[in-house]
N, C-alpha and C positions, 0 to 999 in steps of 0.2 A: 600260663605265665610267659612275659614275653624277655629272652634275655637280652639284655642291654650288649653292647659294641662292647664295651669294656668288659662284660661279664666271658662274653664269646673268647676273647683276646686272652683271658685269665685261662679258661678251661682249655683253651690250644696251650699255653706255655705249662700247663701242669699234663695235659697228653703229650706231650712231646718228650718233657722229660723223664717219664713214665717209661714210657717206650725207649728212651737211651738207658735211662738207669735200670732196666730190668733186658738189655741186649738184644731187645727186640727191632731194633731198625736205629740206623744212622742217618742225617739227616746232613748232608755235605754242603746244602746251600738252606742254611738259617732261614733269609727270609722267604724262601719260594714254598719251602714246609710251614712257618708260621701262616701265609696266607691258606696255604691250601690245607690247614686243620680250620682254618674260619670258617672258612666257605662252607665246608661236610658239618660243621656245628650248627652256624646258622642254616644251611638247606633242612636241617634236621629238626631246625628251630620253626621253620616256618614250614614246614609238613605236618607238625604236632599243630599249629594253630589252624590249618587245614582244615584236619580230620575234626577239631574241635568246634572248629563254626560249622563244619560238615552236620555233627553230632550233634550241635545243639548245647554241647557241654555249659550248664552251669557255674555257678562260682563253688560250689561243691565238689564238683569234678566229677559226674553225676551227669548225662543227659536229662534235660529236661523233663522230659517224659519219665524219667524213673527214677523210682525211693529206694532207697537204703531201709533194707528190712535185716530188723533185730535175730536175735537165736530164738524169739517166742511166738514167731512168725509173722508177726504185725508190721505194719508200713508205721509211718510216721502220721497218719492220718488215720489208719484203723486195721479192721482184717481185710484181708488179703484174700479175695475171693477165690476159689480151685474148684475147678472142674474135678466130679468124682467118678 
């Protein structure tokens, strides 16, 4: 999932003042900290779509290549071959 400008902007102003209201860091020039919580969002944001086109990931969240198998050991498609 890809976060929006706006979404990015929303999760820096609730990191930031997370980080005030809990005394962990002060923040002396407002807008050089709001850019620079973007920036580490989005580079974070687009490292996860990286590794995801990397993977091949699905709309399932899933690689391509692999099933989500049950507690009864079956694939979505059937049994699940193993070497004995």
């Amino acid at each position: 999932m890809r976060l929006t400008d706006s979404r990015i902007s929303h999760l820096s102003h609730r990191l930031r003042n997370a980080l005030q209201k809990g005394g962990l860091a002060d923040f002396p020039d407002e807008p050089a900290a709001h850019r620079e919580a973007k920036a580490v969002l989005d580079s974070y944001a687009e490292a996860e779509e990286a590794v995801d086109a990397f993977a091949g990931t699905g709309s399932h969240g899933f690689p391509a290549r692999c099933r989500r198998v049950g507690g009864n050991g079956r694939s979505s498609t059937g049994n699940i071959s193993r070497k004995r």
